[in-house]
N, C-alpha and C positions, 0 to 999 in steps of 0.2 A: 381428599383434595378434589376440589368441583372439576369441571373439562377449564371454565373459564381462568383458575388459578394455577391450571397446567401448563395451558396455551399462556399465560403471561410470564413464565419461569423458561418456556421455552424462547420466547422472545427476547426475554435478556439474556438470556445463552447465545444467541447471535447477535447479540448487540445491535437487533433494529431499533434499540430506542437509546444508541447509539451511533449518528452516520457518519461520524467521522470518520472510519476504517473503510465506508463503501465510498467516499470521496475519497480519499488516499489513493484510491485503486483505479476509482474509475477516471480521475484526471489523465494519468499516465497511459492509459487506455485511449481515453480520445486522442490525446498527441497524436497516437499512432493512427490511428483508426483517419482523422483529419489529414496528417501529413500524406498518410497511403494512397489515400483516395484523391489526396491531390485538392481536399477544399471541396469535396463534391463524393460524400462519403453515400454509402448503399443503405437505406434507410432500414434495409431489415438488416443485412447483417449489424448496421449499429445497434439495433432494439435487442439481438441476439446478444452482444457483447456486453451491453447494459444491463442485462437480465444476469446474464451471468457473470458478471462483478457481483451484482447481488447478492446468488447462489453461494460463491465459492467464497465469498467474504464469511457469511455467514456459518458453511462448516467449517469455513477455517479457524472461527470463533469458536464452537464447538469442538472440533479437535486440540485446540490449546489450552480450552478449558478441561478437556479428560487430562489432560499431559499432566498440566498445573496443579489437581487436583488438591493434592497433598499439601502442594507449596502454596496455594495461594490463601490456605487457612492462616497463614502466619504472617500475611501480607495486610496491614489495616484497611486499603483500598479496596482490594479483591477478597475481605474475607464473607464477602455477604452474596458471592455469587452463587450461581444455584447448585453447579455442584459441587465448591468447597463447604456450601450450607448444608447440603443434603437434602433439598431441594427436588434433584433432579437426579435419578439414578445413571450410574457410568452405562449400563446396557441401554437408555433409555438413552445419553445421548452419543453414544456411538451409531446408533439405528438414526438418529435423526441426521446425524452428519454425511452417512450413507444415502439415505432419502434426496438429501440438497445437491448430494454430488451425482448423483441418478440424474436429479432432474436437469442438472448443467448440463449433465454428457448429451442427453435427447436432446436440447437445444441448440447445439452444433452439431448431428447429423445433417441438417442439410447440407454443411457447408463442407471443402475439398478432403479429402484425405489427411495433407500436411496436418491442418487443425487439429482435425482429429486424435492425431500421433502427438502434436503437442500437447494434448489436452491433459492426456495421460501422466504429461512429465508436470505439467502446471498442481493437478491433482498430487501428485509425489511432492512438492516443492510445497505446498498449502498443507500437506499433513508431516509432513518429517522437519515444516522449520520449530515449531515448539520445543523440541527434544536438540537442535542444536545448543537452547541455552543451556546445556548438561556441557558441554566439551569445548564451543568455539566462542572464540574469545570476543568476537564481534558479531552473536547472530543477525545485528540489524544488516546486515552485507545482502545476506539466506535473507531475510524478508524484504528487499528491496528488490533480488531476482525473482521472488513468488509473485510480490504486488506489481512488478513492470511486467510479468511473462503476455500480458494483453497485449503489448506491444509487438512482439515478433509475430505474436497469431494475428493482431490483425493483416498484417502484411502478407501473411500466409494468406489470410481470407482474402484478401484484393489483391495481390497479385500472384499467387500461388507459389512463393520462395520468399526465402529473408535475407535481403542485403545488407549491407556493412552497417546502413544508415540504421535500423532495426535495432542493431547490438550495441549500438553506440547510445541509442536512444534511452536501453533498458539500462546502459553503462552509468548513464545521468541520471535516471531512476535511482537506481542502486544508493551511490553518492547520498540523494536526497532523503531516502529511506533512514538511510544513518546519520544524515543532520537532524531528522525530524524524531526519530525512533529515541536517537540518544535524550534528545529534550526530552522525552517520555518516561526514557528507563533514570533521569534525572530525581526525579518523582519518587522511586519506590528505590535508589541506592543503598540505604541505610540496611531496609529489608532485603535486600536482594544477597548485599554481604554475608549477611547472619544465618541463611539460609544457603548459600553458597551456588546461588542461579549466576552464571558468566553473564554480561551485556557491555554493550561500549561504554556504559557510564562509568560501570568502574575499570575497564580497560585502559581507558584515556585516562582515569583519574584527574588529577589538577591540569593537566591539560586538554578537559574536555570542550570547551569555548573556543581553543584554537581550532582542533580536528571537527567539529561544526562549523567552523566558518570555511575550514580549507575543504569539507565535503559539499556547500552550496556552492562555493566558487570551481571548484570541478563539473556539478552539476550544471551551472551557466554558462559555464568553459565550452563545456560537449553541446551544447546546445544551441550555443554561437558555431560552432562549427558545422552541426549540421544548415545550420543559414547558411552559413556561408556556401555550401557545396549545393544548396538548395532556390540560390542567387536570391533568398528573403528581400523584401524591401524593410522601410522603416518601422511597419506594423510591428513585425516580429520581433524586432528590436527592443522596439516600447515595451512590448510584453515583458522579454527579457530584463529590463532596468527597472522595469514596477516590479517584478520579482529580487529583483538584489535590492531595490530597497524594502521589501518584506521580510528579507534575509537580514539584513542590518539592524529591522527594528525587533527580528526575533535575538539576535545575539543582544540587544540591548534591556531586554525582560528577562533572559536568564543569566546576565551578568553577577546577579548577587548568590546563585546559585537558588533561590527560595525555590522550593515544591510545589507551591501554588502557580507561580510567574512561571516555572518551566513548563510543566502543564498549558497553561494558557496560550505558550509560544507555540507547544505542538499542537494543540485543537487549530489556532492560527494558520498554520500551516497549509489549510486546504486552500487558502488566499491565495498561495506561491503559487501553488500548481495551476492554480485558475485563471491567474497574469500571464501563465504561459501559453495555456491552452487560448486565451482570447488574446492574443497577441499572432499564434497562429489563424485562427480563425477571420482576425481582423485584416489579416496578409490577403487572405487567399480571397475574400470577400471582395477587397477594394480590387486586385486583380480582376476579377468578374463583375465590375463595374465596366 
């Protein structure tokens, strides 16, 4: 195998020719990162937290693909990945996952201690969610706390502690993880049965259309509330309503339950987050007018 056919087996191992999962992450990330700083965010610590959405997206991808391993040869989607194909040895990418999460950690030494301590548990949280889908019946919950944990650190990074509004933030993260995640685990439920992998698609069962709609409208819920306590004006707002109605026209693509259309609705998904985050952003801007 040439260096060139290595390094391109390595890269879909992290799914950088994949960005949908580095926007999934990094959306919920700015919220925080914009709401903390008050609209007037620290351009290195932002380039830091950008950098490392990256990083950790990426062994997280790695790490779920050792976990998978096994199972995702029986999966028609994931069976051509590098290491259910044999592609890519398990030693070769557990070194690489180790490498990414090296280079995240130097990236946040400069920044307070707190971070630091969180980092740790962020890293815990990005390598032990794979292995929830053996036992919990919902891991999309465990990946909505791994991909919001940017949120508490930022807070930590600007203001050196995490207030309520933080937990509540990552609370609406969460939520949306599992509206989005389910459209995904939609996709592979047949396989996932027969294989016996837990996810909320087949937890919710026939009623997975409701518990996607009742997890945006929590996710909107919490997020109207953080306005409110944040005295928003009509920006935030808008953002908020352009986002429920991108929630509406996701419940309306996977109404028929197809694979493809649920699919579709989750790649969609980075929309929602982006109505939010420019609905914050558009707040705080006209405020600085």
């Amino acid at each position: 195998m040439t260096l060139t056919e290595r390094l391109t087996h390595y890269e879909k191992l992290m799914r950088l020719d994949k960005p949908i999962g580095i926007l999934l992450l990094l959306w919920p990330t700015l919220w925080g990162q914009w709401l903390a700083s008050h609209g007037r965010p620290d351009w290195l610590i932002l380039w830091i937290f950008v950098m490392g959405v990256v990083l950790m997206r990426s062994a997280g991808c790695v790490i779920n693909d050792y976990a998978d391993r096994d199972f995702d040869k029986h999966v028609a989607r994931t069976r051509e990945r590098p290491l259910a194909a044999g592609k890519v040895s398990p030693k070769e990418a557990l070194l690489l996952a180790a490498g990414l999460s090296v280079l995240a950690f130097l990236l946040i030494l400069p920044l307070n201690n707190l971070v630091i301590g969180l980092s740790v548990v962020a890293l815990f949280l990005a390598a032990s969610y794979p292995f929830t889908k053996r036992f919990f019946a919902i891991p999309q919950a465990y990946l909505g706390i791994a991909f919001g944990f940017g949120i508490p650190m930022s807070y930590a990074a600007l203001w050196g502690d995490i207030p309520l509004e933080a937990w509540v933030l990552l609370l609406a993260n969460t939520f949306w993880a599992i509206a989005y995640d389910t459209q995904y685990a939609m996709v592979d439920r047949e396989d996932d049965l027969k294989i016996g992998i837990k996810t909320s698609a087949i937890t919710f069962g026939k009623h997975d259309l409701t518990a996607i709609a009742l997890c945006y409208a929590a996710t909107l819920g919490l997020l109207a509330w953080v306005g409110l306590q944040r005295e928003m004006g009509i920006a935030y707002y808008a953002g908020l309503l352009v986002a429920a109605a991108i929630a509406v026209y996701h419940l309306k693509l996977i109404q028929g339950r197809n694979p493809q259309q649920c699919f579709r609705a989750f790649l969609h998904n980075t929309w929602f987050g982006a109505a939010i985050f420019g609905g914050i952003a558009a707040e705080y801007l006209l405020r600085s007018l």
